[in-house]
PQR file of N, CA, C, O and H, with PARSE charges and radii, in Angstrom:
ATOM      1  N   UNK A   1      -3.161  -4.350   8.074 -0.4000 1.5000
ATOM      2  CA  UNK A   1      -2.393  -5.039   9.072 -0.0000 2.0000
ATOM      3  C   UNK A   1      -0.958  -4.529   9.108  0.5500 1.7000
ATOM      4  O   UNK A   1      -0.456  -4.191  10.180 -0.5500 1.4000
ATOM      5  N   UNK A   2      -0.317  -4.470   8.009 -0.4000 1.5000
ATOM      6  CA  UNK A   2       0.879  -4.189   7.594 -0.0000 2.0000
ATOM      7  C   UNK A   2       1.162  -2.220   8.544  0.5500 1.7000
ATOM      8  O   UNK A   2       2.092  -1.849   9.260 -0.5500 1.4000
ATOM      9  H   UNK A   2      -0.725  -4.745   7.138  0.4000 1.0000
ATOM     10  N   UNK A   3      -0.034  -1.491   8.101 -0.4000 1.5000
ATOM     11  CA  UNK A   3       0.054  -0.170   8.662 -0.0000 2.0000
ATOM     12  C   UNK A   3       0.207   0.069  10.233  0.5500 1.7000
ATOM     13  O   UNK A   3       0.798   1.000  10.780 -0.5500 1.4000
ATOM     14  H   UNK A   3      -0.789  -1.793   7.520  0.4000 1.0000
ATOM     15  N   UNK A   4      -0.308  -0.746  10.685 -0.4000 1.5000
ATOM     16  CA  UNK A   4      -0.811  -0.733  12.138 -0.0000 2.0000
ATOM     17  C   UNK A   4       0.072  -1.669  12.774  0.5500 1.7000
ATOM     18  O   UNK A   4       0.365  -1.316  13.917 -0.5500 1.4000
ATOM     19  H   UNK A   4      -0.788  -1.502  10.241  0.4000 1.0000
ATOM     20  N   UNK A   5       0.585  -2.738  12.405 -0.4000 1.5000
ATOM     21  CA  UNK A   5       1.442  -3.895  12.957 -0.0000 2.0000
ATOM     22  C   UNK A   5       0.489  -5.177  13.535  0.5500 1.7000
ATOM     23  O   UNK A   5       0.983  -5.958  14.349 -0.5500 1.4000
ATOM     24  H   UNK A   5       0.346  -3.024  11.477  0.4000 1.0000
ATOM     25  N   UNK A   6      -0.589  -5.307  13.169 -0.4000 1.5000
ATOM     26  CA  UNK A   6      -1.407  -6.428  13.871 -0.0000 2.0000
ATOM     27  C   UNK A   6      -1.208  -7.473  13.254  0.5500 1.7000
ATOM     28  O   UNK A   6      -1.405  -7.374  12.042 -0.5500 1.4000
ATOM     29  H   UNK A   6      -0.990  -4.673  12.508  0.4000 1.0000
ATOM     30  N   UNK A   7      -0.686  -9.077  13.855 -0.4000 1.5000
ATOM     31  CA  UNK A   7      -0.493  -9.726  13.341 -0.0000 2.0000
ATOM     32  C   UNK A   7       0.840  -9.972  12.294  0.5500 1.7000
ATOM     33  O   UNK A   7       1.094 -10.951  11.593 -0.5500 1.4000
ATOM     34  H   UNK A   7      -0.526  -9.158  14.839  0.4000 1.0000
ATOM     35  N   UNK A   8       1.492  -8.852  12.449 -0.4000 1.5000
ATOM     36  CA  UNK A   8       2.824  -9.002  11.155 -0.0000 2.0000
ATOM     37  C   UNK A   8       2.955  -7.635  11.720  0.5500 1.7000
ATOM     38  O   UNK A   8       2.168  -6.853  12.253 -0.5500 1.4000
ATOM     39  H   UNK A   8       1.285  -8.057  13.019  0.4000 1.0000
ATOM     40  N   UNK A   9       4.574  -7.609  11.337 -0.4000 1.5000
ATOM     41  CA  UNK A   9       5.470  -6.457  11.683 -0.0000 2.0000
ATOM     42  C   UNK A   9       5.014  -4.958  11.273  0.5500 1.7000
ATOM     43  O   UNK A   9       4.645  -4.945  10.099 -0.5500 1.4000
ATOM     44  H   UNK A   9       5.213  -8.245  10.904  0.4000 1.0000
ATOM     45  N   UNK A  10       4.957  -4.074  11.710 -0.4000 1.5000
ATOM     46  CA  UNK A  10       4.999  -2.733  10.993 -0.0000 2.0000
ATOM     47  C   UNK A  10       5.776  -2.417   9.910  0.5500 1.7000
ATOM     48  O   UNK A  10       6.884  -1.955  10.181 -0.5500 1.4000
ATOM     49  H   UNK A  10       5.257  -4.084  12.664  0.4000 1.0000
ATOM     50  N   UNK A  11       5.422  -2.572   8.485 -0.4000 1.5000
ATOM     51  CA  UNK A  11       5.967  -2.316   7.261 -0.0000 2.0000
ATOM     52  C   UNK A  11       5.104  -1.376   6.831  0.5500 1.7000
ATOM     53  O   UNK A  11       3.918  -1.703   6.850 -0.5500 1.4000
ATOM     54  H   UNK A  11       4.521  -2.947   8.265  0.4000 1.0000
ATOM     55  N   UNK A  12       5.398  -0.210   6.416 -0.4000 1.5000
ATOM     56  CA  UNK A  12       4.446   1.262   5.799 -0.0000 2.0000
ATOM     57  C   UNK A  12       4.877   0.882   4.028  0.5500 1.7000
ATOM     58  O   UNK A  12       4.019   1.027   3.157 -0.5500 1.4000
ATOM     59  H   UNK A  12       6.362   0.056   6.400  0.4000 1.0000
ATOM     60  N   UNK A  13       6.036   0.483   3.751 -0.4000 1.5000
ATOM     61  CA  UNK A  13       5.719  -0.108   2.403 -0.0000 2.0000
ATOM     62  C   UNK A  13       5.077  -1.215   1.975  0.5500 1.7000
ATOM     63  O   UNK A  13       4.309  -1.068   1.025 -0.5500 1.4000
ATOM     64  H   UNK A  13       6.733   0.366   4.459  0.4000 1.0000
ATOM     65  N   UNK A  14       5.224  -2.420   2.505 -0.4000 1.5000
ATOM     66  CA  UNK A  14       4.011  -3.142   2.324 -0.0000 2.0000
ATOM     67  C   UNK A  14       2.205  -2.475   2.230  0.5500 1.7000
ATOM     68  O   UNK A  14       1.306  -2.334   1.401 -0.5500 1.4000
ATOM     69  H   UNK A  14       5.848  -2.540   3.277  0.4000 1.0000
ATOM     70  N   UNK A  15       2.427  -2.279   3.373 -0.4000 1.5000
ATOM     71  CA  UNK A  15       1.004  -1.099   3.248 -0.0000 2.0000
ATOM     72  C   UNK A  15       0.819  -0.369   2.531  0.5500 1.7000
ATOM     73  O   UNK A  15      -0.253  -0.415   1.927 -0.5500 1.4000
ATOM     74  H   UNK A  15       3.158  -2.393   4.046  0.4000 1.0000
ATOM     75  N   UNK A  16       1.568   0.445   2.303 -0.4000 1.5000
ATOM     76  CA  UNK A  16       1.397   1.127   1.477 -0.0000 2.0000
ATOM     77  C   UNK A  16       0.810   0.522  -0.610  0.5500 1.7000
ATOM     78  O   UNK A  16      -0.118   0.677  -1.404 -0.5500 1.4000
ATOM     79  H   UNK A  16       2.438   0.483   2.794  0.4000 1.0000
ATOM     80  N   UNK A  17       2.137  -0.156  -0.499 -0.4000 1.5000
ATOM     81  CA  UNK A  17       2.001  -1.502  -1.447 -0.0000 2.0000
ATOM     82  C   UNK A  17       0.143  -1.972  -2.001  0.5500 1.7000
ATOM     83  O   UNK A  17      -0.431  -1.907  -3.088 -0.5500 1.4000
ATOM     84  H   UNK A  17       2.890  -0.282   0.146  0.4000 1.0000
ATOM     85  N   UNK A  18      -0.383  -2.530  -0.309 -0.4000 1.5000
ATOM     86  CA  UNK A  18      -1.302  -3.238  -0.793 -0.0000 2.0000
ATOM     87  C   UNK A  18      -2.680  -1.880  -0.715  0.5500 1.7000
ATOM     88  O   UNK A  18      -3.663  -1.777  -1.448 -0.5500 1.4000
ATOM     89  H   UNK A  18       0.083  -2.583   0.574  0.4000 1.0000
ATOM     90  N   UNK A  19      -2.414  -1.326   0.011 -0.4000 1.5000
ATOM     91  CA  UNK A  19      -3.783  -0.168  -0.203 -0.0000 2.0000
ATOM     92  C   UNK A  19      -3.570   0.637  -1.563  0.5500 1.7000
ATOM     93  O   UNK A  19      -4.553   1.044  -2.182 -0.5500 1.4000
ATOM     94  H   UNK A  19      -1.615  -1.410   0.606  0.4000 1.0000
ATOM     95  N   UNK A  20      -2.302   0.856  -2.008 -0.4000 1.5000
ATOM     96  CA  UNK A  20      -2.156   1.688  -3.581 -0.0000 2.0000
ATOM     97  C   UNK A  20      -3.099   0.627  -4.699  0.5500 1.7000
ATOM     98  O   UNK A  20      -3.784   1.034  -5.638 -0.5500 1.4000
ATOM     99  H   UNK A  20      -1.503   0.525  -1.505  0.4000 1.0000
ATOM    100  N   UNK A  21      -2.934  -0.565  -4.356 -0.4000 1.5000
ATOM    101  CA  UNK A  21      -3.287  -1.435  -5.296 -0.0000 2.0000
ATOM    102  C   UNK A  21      -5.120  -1.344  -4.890  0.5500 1.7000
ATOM    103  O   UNK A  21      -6.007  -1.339  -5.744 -0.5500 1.4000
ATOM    104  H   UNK A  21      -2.378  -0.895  -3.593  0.4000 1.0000
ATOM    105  N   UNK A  22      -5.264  -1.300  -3.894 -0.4000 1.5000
ATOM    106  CA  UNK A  22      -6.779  -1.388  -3.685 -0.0000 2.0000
ATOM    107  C   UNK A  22      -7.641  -0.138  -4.028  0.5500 1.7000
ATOM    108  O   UNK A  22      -8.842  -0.125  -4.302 -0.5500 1.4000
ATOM    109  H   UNK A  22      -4.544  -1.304  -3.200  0.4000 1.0000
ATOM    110  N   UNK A  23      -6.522   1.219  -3.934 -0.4000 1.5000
ATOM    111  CA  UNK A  23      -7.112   2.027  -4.795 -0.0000 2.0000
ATOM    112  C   UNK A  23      -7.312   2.191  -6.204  0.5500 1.7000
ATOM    113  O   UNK A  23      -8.036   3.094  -6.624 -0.5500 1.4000
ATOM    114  H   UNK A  23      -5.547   1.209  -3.712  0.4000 1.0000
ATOM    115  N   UNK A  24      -6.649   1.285  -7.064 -0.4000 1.5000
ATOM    116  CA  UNK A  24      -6.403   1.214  -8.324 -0.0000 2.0000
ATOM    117  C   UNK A  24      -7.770   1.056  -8.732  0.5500 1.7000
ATOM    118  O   UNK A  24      -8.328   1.688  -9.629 -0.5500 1.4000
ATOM    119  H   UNK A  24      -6.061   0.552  -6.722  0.4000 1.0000
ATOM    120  N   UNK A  25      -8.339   0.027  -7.892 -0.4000 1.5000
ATOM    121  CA  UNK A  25      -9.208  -1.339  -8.312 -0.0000 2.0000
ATOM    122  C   UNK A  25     -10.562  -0.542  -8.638  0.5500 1.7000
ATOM    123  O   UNK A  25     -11.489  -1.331  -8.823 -0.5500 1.4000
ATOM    124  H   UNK A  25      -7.885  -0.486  -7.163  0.4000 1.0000
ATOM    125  N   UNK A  26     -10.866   0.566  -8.737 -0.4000 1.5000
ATOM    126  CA  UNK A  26     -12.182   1.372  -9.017 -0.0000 2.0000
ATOM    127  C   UNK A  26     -13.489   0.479  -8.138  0.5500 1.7000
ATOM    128  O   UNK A  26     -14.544   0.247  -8.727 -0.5500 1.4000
ATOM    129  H   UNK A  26     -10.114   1.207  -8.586  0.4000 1.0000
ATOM    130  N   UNK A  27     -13.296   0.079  -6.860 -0.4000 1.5000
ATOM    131  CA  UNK A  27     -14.533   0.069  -6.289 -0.0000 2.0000
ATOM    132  C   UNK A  27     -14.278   0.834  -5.133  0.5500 1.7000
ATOM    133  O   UNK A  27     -13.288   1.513  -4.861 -0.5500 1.4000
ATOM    134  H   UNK A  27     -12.438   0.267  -6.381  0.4000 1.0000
ATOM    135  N   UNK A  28     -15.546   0.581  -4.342 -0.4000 1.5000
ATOM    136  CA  UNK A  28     -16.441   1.298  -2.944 -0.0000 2.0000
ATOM    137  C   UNK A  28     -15.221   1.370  -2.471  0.5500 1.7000
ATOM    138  O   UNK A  28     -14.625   2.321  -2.975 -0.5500 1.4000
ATOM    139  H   UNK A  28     -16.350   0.029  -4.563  0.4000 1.0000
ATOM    140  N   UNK A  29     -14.352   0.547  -1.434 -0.4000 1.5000
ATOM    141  CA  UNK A  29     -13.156   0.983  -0.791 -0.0000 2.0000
ATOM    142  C   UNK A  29     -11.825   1.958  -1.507  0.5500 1.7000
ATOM    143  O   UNK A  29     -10.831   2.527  -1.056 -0.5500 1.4000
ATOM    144  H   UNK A  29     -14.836  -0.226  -1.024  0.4000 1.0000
ATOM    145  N   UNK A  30     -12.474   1.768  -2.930 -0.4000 1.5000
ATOM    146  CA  UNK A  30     -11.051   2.324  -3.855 -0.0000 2.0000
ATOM    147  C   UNK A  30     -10.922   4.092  -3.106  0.5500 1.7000
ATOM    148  O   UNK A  30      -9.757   4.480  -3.184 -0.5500 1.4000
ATOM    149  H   UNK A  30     -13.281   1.306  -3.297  0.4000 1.0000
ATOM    150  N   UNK A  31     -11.601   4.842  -2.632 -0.4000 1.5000
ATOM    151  CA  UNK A  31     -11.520   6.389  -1.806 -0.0000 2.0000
ATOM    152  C   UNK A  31     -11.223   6.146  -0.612  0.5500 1.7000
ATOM    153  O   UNK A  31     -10.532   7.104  -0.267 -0.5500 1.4000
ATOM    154  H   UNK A  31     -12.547   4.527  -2.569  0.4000 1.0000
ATOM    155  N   UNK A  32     -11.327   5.415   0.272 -0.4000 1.5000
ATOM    156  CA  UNK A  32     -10.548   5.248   1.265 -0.0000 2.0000
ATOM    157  C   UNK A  32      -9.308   4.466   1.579  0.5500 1.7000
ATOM    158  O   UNK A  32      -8.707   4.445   2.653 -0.5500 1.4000
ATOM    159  H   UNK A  32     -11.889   4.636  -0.008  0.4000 1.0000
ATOM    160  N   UNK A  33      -8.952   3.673   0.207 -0.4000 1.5000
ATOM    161  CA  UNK A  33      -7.729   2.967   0.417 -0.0000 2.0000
ATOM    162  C   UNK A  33      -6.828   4.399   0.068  0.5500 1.7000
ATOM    163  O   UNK A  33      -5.715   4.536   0.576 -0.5500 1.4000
ATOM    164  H   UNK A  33      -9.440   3.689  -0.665  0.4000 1.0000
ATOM    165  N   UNK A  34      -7.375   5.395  -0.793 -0.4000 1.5000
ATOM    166  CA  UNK A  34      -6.338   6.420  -1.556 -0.0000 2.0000
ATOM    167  C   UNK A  34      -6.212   7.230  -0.233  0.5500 1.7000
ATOM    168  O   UNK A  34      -5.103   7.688   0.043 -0.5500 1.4000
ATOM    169  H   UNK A  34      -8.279   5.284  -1.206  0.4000 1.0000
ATOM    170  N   UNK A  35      -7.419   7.476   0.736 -0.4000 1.5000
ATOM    171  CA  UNK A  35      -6.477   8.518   2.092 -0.0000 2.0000
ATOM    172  C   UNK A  35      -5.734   7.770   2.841  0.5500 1.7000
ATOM    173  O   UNK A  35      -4.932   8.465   3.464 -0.5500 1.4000
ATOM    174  H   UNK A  35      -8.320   7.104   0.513  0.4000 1.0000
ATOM    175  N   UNK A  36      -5.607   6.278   3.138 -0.4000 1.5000
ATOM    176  CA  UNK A  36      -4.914   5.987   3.603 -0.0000 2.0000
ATOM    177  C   UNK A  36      -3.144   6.002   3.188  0.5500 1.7000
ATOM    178  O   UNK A  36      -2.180   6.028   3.953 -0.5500 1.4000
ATOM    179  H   UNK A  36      -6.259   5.713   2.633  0.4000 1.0000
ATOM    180  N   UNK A  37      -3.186   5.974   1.714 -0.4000 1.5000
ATOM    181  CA  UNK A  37      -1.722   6.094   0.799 -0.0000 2.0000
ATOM    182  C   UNK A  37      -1.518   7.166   1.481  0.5500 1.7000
ATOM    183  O   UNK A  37      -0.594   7.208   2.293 -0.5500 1.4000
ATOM    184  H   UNK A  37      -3.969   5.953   1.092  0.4000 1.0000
ATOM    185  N   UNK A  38      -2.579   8.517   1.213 -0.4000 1.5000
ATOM    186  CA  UNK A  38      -2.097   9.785   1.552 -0.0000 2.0000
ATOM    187  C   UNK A  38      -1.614  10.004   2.838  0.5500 1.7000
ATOM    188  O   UNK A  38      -0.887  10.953   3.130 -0.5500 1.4000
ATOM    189  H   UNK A  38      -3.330   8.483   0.554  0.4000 1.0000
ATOM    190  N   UNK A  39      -2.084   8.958   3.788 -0.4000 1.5000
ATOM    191  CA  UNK A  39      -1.798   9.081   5.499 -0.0000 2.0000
ATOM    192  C   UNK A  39      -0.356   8.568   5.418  0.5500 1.7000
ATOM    193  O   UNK A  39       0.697   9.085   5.794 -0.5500 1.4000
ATOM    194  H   UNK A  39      -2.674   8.186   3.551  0.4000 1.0000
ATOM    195  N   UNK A  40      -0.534   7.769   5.008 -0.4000 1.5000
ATOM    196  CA  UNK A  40       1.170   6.663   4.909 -0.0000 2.0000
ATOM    197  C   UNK A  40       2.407   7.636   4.170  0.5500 1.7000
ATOM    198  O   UNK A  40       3.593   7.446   4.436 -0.5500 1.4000
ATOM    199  H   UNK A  40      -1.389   7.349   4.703  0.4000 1.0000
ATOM    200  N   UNK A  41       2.024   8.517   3.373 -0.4000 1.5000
ATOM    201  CA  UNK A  41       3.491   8.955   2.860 -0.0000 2.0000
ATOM    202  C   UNK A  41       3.579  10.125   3.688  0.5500 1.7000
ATOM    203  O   UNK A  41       4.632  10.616   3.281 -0.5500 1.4000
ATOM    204  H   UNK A  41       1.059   8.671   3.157  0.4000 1.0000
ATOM    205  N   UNK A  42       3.224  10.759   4.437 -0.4000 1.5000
ATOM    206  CA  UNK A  42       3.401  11.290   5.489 -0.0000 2.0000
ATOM    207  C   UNK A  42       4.312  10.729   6.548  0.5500 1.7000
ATOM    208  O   UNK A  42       4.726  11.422   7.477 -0.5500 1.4000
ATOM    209  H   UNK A  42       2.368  10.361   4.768  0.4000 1.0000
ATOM    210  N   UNK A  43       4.588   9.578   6.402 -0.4000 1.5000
ATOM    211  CA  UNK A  43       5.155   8.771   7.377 -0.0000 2.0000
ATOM    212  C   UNK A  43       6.214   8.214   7.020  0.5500 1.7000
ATOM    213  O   UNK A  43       6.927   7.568   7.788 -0.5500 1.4000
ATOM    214  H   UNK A  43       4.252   9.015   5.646  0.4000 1.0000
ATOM    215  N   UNK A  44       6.466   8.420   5.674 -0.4000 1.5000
ATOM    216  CA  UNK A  44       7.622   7.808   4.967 -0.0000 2.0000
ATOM    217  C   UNK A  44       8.144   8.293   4.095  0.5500 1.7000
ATOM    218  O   UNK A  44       7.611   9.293   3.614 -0.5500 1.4000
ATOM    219  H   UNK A  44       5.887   8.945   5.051  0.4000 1.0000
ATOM    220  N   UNK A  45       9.610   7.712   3.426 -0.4000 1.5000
ATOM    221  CA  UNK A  45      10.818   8.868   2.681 -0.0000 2.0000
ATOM    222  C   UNK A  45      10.496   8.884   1.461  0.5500 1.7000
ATOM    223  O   UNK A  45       9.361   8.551   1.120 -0.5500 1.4000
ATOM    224  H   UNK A  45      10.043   6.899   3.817  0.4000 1.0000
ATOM    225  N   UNK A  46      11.114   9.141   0.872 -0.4000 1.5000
ATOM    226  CA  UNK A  46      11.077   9.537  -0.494 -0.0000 2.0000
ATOM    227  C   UNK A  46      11.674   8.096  -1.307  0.5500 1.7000
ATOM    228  O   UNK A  46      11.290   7.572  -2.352 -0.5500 1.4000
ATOM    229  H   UNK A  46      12.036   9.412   1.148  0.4000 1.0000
ATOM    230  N   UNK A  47      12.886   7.672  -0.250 -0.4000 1.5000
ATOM    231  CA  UNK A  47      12.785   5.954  -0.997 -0.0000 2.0000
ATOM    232  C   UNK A  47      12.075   5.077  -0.947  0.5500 1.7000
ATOM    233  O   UNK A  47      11.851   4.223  -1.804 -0.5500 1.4000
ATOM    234  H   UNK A  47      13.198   8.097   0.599  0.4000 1.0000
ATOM    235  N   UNK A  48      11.427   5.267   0.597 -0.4000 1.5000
ATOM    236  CA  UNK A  48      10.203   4.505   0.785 -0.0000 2.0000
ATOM    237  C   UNK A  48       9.296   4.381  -0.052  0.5500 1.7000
ATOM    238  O   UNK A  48       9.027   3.314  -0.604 -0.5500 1.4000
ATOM    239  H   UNK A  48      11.609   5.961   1.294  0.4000 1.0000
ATOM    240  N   UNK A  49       8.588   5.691  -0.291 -0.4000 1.5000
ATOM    241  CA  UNK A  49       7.600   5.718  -1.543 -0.0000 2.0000
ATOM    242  C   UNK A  49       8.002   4.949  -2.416  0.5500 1.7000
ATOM    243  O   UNK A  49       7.466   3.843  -2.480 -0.5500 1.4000
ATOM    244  H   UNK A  49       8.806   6.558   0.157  0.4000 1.0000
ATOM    245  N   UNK A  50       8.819   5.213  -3.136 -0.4000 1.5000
ATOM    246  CA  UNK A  50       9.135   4.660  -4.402 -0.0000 2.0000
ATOM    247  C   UNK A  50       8.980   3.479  -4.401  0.5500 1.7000
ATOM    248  O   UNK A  50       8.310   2.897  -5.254 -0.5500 1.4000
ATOM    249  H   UNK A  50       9.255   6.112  -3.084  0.4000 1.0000
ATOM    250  N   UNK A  51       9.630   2.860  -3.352 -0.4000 1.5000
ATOM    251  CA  UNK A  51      10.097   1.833  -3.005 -0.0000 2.0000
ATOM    252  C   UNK A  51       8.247   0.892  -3.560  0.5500 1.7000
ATOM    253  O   UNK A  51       7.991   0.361  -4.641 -0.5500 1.4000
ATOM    254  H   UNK A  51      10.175   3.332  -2.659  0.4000 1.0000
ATOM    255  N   UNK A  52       7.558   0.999  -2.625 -0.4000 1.5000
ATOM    256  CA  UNK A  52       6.172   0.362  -2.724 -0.0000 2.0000
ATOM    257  C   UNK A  52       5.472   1.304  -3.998  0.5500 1.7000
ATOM    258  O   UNK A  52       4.493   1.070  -4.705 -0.5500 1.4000
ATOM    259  H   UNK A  52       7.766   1.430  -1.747  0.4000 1.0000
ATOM    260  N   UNK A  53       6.082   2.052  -3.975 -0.4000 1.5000
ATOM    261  CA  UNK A  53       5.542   2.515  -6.178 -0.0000 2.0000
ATOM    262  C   UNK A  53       5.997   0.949  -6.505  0.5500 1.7000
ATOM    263  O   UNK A  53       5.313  -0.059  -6.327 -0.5500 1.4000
ATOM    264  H   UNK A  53       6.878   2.242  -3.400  0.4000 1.0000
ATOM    265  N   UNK A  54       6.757   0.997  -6.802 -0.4000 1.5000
ATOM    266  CA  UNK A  54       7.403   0.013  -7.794 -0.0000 2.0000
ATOM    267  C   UNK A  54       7.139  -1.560  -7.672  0.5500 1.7000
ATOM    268  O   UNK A  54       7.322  -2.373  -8.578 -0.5500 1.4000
ATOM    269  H   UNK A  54       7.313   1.816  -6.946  0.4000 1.0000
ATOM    270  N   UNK A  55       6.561  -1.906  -6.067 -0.4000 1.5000
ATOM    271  CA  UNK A  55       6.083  -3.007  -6.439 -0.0000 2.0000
ATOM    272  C   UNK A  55       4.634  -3.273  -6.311  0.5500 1.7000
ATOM    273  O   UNK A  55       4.097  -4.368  -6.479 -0.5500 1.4000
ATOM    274  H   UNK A  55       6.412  -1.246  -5.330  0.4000 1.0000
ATOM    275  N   UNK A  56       4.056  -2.160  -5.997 -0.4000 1.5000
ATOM    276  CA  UNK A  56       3.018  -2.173  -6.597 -0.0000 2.0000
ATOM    277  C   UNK A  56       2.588  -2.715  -8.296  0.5500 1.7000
ATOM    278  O   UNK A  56       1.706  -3.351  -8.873 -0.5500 1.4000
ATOM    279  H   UNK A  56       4.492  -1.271  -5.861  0.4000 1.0000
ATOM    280  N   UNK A  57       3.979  -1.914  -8.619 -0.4000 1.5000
ATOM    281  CA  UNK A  57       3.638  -2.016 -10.629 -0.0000 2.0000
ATOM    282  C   UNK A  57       3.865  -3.289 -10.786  0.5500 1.7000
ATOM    283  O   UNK A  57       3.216  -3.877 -11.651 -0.5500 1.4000
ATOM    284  H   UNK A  57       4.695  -1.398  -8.150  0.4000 1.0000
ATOM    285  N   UNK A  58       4.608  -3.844 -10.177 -0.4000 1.5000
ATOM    286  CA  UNK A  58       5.442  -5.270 -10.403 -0.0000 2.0000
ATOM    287  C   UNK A  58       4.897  -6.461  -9.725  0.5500 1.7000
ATOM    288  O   UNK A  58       5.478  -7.543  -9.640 -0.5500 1.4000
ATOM    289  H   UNK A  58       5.135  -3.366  -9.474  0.4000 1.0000
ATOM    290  N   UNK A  59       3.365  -6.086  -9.100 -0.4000 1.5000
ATOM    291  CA  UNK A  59       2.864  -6.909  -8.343 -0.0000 2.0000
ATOM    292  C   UNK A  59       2.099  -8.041  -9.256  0.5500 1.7000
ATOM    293  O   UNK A  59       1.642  -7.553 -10.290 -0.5500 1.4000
ATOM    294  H   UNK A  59       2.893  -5.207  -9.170  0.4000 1.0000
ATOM    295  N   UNK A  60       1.853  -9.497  -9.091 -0.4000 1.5000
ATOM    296  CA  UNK A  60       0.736 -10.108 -10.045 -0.0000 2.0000
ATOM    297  C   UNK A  60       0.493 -10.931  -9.212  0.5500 1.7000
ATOM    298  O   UNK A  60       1.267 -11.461  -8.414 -0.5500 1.4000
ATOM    299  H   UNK A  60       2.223  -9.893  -8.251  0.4000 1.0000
ATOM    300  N   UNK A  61      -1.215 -11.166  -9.437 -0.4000 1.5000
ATOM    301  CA  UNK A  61      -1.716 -11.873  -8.539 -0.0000 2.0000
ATOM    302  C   UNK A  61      -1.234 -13.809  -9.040  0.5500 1.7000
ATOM    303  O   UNK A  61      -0.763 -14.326 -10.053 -0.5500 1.4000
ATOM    304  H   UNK A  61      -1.843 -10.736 -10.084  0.4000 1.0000
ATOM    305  N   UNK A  62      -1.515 -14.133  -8.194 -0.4000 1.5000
ATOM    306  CA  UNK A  62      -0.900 -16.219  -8.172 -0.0000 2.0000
ATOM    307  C   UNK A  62      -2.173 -16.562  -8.749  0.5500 1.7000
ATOM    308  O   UNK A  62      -3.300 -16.297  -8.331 -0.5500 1.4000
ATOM    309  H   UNK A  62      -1.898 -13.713  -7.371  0.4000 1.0000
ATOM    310  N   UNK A  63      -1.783 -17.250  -9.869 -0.4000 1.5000
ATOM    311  CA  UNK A  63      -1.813 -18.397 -10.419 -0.0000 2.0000
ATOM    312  C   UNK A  63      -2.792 -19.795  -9.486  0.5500 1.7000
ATOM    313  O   UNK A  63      -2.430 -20.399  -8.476 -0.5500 1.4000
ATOM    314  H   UNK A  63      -0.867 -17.465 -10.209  0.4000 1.0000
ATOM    315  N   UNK A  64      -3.391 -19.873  -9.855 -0.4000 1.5000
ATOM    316  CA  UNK A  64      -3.597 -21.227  -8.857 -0.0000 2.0000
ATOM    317  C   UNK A  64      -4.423 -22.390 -10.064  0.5500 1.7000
ATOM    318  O   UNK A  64      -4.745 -23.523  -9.708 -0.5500 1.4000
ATOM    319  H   UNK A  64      -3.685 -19.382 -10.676  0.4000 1.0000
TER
END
């Protein structure tokens, strides 16, 4: 959603953000969340990247 703008603003770090994390995850989507990273930093800076590096690392899922 985040890549494309549907429903919520166009953010390529967010996106980026949540597909890095879905590639982590070693299942079935985990190879196509990784070309999409690869599509997205094409599209974005070098702070950008980082930028959704880092909260990727710093991400934790809620508590409930």
């Amino acid at each position: 959603m985040y890549a494309n703008g549907k429903g919520v603003p166009r953010d390529y770090v967010q996106a980026y953000k949540w597909y890095n994390l879905a590639a982590a995850q070693g299942n079935a989507i985990s190879g196509t969340a990784s070309l999409v990273v690869e599509e997205l930093e094409e599209k974005m800076t070098a702070e950008q990247i980082a930028e959704a590096q880092r909260l990727s690392r710093e991400w934790k899922p809620r508590k409930e």
